[in-house]
N, C-alpha and C positions, 0 to 999 in steps of 0.2 A: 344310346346317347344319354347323359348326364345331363338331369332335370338342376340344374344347383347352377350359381353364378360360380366361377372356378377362382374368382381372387379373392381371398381374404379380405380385402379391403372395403368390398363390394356386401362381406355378410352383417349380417347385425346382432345386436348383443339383445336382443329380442327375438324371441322364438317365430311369433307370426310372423314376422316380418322377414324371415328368412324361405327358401326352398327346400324341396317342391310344396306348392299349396297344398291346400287337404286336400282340394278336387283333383289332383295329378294324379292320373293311374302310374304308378312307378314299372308295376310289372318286371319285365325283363331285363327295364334299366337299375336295379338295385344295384350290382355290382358297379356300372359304371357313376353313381352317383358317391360309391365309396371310394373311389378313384379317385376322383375329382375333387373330394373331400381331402384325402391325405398327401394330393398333388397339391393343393393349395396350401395346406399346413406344412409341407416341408419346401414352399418358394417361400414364402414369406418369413419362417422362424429358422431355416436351418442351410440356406443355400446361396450360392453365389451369383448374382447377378450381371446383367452385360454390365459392359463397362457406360457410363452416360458420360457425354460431353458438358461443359461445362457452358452454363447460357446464364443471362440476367436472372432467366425463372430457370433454374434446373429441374426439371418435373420428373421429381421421384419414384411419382405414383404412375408413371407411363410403362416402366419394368419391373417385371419380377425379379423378386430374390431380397433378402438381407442386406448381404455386403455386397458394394458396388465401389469399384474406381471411376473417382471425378477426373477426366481428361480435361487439359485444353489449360487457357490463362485466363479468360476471361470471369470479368468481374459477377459475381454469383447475390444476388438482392430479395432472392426466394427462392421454396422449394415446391411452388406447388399445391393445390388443395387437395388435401385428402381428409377424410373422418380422423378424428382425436385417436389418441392411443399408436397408432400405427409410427414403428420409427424402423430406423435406419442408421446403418455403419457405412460409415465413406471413411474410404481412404484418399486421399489425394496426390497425384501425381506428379504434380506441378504447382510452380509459383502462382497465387492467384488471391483475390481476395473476398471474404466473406461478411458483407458490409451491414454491421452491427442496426438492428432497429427495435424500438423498444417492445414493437407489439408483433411483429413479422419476423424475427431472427433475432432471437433474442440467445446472446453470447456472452461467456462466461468473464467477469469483468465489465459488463455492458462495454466491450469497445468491439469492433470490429477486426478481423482477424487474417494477417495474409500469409498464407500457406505458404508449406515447405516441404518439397516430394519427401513423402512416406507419413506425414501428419495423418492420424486417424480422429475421428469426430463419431460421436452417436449423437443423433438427431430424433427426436419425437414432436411428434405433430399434436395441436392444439387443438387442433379442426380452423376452418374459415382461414386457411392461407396462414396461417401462424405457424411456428416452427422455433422447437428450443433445444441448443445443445447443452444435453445434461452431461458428456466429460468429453474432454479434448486433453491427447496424444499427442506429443512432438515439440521438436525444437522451437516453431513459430509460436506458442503457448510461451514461452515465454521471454520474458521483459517488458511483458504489456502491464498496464494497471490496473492493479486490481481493486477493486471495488467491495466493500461488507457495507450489508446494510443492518445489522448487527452491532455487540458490542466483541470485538479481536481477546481471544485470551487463548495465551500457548501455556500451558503446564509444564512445559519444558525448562528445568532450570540455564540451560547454554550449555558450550560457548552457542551463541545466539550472534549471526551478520546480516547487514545491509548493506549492498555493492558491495562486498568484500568476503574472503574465506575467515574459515572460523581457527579464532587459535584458542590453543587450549590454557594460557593463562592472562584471557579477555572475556567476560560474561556477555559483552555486547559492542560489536566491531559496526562503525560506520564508514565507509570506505568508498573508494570508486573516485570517477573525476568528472564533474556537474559542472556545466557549461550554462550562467544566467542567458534566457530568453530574450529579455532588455526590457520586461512591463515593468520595471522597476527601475527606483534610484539606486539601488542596493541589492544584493545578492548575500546568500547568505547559507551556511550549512544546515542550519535549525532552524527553524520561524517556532515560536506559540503562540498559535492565534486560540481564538474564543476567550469566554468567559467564567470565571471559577464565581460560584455562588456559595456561599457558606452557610451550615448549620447556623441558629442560632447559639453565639459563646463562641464559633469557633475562634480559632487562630487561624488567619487565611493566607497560605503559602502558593505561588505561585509554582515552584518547582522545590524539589524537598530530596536531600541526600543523606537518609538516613541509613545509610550500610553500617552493619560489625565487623570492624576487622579482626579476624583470628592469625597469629602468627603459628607456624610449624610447631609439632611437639618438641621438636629437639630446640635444644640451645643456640640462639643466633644472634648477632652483634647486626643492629639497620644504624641506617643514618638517619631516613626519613620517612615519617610516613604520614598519610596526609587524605583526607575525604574529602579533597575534590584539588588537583593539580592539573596547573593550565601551564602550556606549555608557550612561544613565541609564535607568530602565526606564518615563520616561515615564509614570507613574502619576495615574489620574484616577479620584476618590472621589466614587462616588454612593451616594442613597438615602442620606444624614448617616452614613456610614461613619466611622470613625477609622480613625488608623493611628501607631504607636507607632516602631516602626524600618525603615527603609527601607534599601538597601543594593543599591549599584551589582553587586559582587560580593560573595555571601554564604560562607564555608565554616563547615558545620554541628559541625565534629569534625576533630580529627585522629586516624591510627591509634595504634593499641595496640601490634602487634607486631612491633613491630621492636627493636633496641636503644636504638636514637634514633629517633623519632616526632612528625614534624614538620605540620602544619597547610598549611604553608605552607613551600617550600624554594627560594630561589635561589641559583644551583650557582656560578654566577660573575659578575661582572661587577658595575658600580655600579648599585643602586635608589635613584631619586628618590622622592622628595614634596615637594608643590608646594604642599599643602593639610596640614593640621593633623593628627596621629598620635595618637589617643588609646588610651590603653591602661588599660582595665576592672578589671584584676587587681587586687589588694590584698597579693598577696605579699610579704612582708617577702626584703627578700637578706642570706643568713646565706654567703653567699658567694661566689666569681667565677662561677659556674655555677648560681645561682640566683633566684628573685625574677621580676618581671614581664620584664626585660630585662637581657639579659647578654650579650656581647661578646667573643671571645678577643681581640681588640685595642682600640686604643685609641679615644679617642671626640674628636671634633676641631667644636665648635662656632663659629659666627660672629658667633653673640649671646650674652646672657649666659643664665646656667642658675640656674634657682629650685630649689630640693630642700630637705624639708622631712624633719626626718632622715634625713640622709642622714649614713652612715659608711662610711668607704673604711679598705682596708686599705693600700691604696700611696696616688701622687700624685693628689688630686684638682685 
């Protein structure tokens, strides 16, 4: 008869405190305490276990072996106490859920996770009832959110998607179809929330498109080409919707604090329009620097100009 506790789970990582005592006469029993030693080392690290049903506490530590199938649907909220170190391979064989907790079941994502027959999990234990899965296997993995608590960096030049497949001449595809929750007045494909703090000197950009364009080595005739094209917003009105103003690009406000405080600023260079320039205001101009539109220079038209008092102080 085998002087030794026969489960691995049961030994310790302490010598004394494992079997048989010093005062154990082993005798006869040597060979059966070698048994029992490499019966416990191969249930625990290299064999298959019964299958367990699936309970609130699923007690892992109730059967031997490694790998086990989870039966059943029921909702799963622990595994059980056992000593730290000791984990586990579950397969699962059904729909069911594994309900995310930060110190007890602790899941990849921090969110909770509901199975899908053939989904595999490795579980390792904390000790004290705690339990963390270090990788998850299968379709229910994903779509869930994922969570860094970290800083995100892929080394990967692209193509690079989100909701969408990747094409090969798009470095970054945002795609899919995003249905607002309603905590809002407003729905929106991009938010930038937070706050940018800048070096002292910097110039402080919100958001910054500074790509180089390269054309092909060969010879080629473009039309256009352009660091940063927005397109119309493609709007389709259901359930007898109205809709009042539309607006390819919208700016809500310009700032306040600056000396000059501009809505809109281009730094250099000629701005077309192509289409018609309306402008809202109602300002009267009491002088070169006031009123809906003003100009430090001159103003050089093709057609002819309507103005409806209008008064200049120089050459009109």
């Amino acid at each position: 008869m085998a002087d030794i506790t026969t489960d691995i789970a049961g030994w310790s990582g302490t010598e004394g405190s494992n079997q048989p005592a010093g005062t154990t006469a082993v005798g006869t029993g040597l060979d059966d305490n070698l048994r029992a030693i490499q019966a416990a080392v191969v249930l625990a690290l290299s064999s298959k276990g019964s299958d367990i049903a699936s309970a609130t506490t699923t007690d892992l530590t109730a059967t031997d072996g490694l790998f086990h199938d989870i039966t059943g649907t029921t909702t799963i909220a622990g595994f059980g106490s056992v000593r730290a170190g000791i984990w586990k391979v579950l397969q699962f064989d059904g729909a069911l859920s594994i309900t995310y907790n930060a110190t007890s079941m602790i899941l990849p994502g921090d969110v909770s996770i509901t199975t899908v027959a053939g989904d595999v999990g490795i579980f390792v234990s904390e000790g004290s009832g705690s339990w963390r899965c270090v990788a998850f296997v299968g379709q229910s993995i994903h779509g869930k959110a994922a969570k860094f608590g970290g800083n995100l960096v892929v080394s990967g030049t692209g193509p690079h998607a989100i909701g969408e497949t990747t094409y090969d001449y798009i470095r970054m595809a945002l795609g899919g179809n995003f249905t607002s929750g309603g905590a809002n007045t407003q729905a929106s494909g991009w938010w930038d929330f937070g706050t940018i703090t800048g070096f002292a000197g910097d110039i402080i950009m919100n958001g910054t498109r500074h790509a180089t364009v390269l054309t092909t080595a060969s010879a080629q005739t473009m039309t256009t080409m352009a660091q940063l094209w927005v397109n119309e917003p493609n709007i389709t009105l259901t359930g007898g919707s109205t809709l009042t103003n539309a607006a390819t690009v919208y700016i809500f406000d310009a700032p306040t604090e600056g000396t000059n405080n501009y809505a809109l600023w281009v730094d250099s260079g000629e701005s077309r329009f192509d289409g018609v320039v309306s402008v809202d205001d109602v300002t009267d101009s009491t002088s070169g620097t006031t009123g809906s539109i003003h100009t430090d220079g001159g103003i050089g038209a093709a057609k002819a100009i309507f103005g409806r008092n209008v008064a200049a102080t120089g050459t009109f």
